[in-house]
VORO-99011 format. One record per residue: residue in one letter; chain; x negated, y negated, z negated of N, C-alpha, C in turn. Coordinates in pm, whole numbers, plus 32768, in hexadecimal, padded with zeros to 4 digits. Each point is the difference from the previous one (the first is absolute). Layout:
residu,chaine,n.xx,n.yy,n.zz,ca.xx,ca.yy,ca.zz,c.xx,c.yy,c.zz
A,A,X,Y,Z,X,Y,Z,X,Y,Z .
...
END
This chain:
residu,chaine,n.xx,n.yy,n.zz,ca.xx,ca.yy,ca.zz,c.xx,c.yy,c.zz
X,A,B252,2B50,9B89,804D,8056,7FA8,8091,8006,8031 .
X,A,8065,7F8A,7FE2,806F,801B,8016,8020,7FA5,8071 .
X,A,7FFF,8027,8087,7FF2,7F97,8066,7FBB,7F9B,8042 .
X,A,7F72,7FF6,7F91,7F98,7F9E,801E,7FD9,7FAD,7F70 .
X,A,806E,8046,7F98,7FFA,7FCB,7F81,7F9E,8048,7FBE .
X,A,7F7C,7F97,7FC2,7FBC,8042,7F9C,8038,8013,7F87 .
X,A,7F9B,8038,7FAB,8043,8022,7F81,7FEA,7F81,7F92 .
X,A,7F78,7F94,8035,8012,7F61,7FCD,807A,7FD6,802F .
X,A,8027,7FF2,8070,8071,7F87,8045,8083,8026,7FAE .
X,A,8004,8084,8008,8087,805D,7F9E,7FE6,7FE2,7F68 .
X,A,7F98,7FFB,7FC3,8018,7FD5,7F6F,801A,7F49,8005 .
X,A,7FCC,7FA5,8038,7FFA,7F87,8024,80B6,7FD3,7FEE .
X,A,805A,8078,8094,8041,7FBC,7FD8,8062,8012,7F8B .
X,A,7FFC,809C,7F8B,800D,801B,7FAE,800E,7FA6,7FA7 .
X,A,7F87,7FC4,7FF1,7FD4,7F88,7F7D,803C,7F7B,802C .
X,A,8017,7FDA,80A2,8080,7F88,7FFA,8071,8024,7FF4 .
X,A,8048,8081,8018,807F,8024,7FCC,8004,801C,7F57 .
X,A,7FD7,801E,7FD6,7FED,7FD5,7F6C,8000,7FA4,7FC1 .
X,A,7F9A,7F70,8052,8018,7F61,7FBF,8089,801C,8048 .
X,A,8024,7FF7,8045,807B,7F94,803A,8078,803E,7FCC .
X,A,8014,80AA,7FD3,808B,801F,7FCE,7FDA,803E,7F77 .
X,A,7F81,7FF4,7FDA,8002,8042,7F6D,7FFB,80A4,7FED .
X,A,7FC3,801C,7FAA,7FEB,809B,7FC7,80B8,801C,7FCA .
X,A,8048,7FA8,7FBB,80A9,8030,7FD3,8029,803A,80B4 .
X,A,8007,7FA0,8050,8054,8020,80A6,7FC8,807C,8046 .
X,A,7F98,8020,7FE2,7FE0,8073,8047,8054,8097,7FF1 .
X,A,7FF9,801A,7FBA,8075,807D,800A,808F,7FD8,801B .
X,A,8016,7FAC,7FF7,8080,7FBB,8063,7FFE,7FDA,808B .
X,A,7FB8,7FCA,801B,7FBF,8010,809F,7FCE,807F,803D .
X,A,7FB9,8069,7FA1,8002,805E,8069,808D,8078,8002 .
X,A,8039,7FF7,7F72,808D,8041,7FF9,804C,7FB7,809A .
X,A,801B,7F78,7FDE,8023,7FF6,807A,7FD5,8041,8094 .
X,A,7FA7,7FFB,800C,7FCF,8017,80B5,7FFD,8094,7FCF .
X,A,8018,805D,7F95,8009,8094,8021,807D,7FFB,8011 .
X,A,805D,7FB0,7FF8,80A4,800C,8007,8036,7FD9,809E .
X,A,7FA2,7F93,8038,8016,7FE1,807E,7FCC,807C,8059 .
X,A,7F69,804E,7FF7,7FFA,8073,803D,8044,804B,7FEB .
X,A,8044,8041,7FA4,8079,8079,7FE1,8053,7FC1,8043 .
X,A,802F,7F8E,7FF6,8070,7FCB,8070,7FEB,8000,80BC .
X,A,7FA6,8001,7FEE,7FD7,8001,8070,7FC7,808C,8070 .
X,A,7FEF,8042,7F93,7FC9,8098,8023,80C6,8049,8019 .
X,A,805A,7FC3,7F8D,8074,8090,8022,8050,7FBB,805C .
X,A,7FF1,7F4B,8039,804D,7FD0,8072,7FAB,804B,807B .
X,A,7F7D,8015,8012,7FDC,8042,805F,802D,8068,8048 .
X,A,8012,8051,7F8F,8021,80B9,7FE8,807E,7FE6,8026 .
X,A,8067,7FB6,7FA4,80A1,800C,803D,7FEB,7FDD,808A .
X,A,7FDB,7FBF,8025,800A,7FF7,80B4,7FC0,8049,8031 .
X,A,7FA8,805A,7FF0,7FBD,8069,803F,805E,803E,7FF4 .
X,A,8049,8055,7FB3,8059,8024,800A,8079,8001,8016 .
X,A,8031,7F96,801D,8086,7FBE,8068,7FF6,801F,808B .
X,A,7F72,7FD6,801B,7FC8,8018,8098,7FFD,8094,8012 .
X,A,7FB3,8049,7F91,8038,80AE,8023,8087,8021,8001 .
X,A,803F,7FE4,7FBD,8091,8031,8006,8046,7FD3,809B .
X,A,7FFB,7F96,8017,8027,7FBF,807F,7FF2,8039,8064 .
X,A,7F89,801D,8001,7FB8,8055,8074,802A,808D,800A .
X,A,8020,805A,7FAB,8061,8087,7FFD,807E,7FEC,7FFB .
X,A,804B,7FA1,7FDC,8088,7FB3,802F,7FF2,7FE8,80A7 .
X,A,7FD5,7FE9,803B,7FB2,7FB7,8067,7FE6,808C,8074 .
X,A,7FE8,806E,7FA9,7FC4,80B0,8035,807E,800F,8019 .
X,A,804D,8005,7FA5,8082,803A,7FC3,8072,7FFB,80A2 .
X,A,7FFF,7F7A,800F,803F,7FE8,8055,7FE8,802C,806F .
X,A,7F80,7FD1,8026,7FBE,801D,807C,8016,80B5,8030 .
X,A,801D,8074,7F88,8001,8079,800A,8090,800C,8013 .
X,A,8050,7FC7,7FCE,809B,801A,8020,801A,7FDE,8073 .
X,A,7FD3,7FB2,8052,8039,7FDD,80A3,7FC4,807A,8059 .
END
């Protein structure tokens, strides 16, 4: 399924993340890790786009000489 993960091994480890942080932590744990991907998705993008700008900064010059 997801890399070699069945859909037993994926509920398995479901039901030990449940004993070990509880049914209350779960929407706090995954709020979290959607906050680390949004963080992580617009640090991407700003440097994709630093690197574009640079690079027509970079044109810019190269056309004036």
């Amino acid at each position: 399924m997801f890399g070699g993960i069945s859909v037993w091994e994926l509920s398995i480890i479901l039901v030990i993340v449940l004993i070990i942080f509880g049914a209350g932590k779960l929407p706090e744990i995954g709020s979290g890790i959607g906050k680390a991907i949004k963080n992580f998705k617009s640090a991407t993008n700003e440097s994709e786009i630093k690197d574009k700008e640079s690079d027509k900064e970079s044109i810019e010059e190269k056309n004036k000489t």
